[in-house]
N, C-alpha and C positions, 0 to 999 in steps of 0.2 A: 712182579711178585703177585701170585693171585692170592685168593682170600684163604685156601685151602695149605695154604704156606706161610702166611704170616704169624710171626712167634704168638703163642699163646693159643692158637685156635687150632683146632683137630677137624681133618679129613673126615668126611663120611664113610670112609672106611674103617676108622678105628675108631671105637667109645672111650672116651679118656676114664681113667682111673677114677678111684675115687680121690686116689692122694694130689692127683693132679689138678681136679675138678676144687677142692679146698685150697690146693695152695694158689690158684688163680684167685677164686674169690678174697683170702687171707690179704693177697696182693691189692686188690680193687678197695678193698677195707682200709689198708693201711696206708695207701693213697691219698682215698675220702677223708683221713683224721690228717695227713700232712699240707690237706690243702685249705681244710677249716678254719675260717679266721676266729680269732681269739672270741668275740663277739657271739659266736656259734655254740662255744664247747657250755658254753650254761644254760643253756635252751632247753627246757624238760622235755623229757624223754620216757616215759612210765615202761616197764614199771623202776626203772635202776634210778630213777631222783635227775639226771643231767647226761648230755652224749659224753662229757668226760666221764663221769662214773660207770654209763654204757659199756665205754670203750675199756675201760681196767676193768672193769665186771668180764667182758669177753678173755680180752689179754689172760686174765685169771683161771677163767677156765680150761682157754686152751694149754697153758703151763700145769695145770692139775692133768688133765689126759696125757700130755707129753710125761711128767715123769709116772704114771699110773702103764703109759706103754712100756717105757724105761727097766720097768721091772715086774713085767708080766709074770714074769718068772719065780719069782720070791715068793716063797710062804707066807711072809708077811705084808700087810701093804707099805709103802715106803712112808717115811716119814717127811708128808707134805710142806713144801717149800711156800712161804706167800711170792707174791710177785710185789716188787717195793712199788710206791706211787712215786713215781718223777717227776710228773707234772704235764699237763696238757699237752705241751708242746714236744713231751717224748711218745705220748703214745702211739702214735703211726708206726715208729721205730720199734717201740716195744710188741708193737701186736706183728710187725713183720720178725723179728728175731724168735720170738716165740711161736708163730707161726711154722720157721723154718723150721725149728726143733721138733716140731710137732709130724709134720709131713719126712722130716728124715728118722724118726723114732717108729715110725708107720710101714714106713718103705722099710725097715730094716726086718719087720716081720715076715716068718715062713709063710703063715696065710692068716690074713687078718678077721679072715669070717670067721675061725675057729680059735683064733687067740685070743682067751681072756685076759682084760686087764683090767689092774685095779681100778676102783673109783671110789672118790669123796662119799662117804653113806651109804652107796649101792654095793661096795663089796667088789664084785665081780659082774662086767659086762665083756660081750668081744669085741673088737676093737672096730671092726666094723660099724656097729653100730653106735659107739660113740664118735666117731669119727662123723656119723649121717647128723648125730643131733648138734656137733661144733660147726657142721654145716651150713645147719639150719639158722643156729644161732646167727651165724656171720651174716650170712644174706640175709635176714630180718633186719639185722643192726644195718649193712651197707645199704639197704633202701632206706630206713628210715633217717638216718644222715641226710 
């Protein structure tokens, strides 16, 4: 198997998506919370207070984009869901289940550069570009894990 065919990595022939490019990091994220020992998860983290509050802080956002994609569509914006706290020891879980939701709500868009979707305070963004700042967020938080 060369490096160019192992699951997760893309040929220099093709640029992986954006949807694809998050749900790997989403994966690497929620990995890093399922392998942190208990001892980890209260270690400050500014600015969210602790990597668990980090990580439901993340988990959160991405469920707020996920259903803000969910109903691009509606006149109105949707009536925002919380995401419940479980507990340390689910967030890996939680940020990959939400994760998923997130990257299949994305993909199911006709084209995401031009699809508005709601968001918390902002109204209306395209999907695109919240999808670059859940991005951004993920890999800030996975290094600093």
């Amino acid at each position: 198997m060369t490096s160019s065919t192992k699951p997760g990595e893309h040929s220099a022939d093709k640029e992986a998506s954006p949807a694809e490019v998050l749900a790997e990091e989403l994966t690497r994220l929620a990995e890093g919370y399922r392998r942190l020992p208990h001892s980890k998860f209260s270690l400050r983290l500014e600015p969210y207070g602790d990597r668990a509050q980090a990580g439901h802080w993340l988990a959160s956002q991405v469920t707020m984009v996920a259903q803000g994609i969910e109903r691009w569509d509606s006149p109105q914006p949707p009536s925002w869901r919380d995401l419940p706290t479980l507990g340390v020891f689910a967030l890996g879980d939680q940020i990959a289940v939400v994760g998923n939701d997130l990257v299949a709500a994305y993909r199911a868009l006709k084209d995401p550069r031009e699809t508005l979707i709601w968001t918390p305070g902002d109204g209306r963004v395209p999907a695109e570009k919240a999808m670059a700042a859940v991005l951004e967020s993920t890999t800030a938080l996975r290094r600093a894990l």
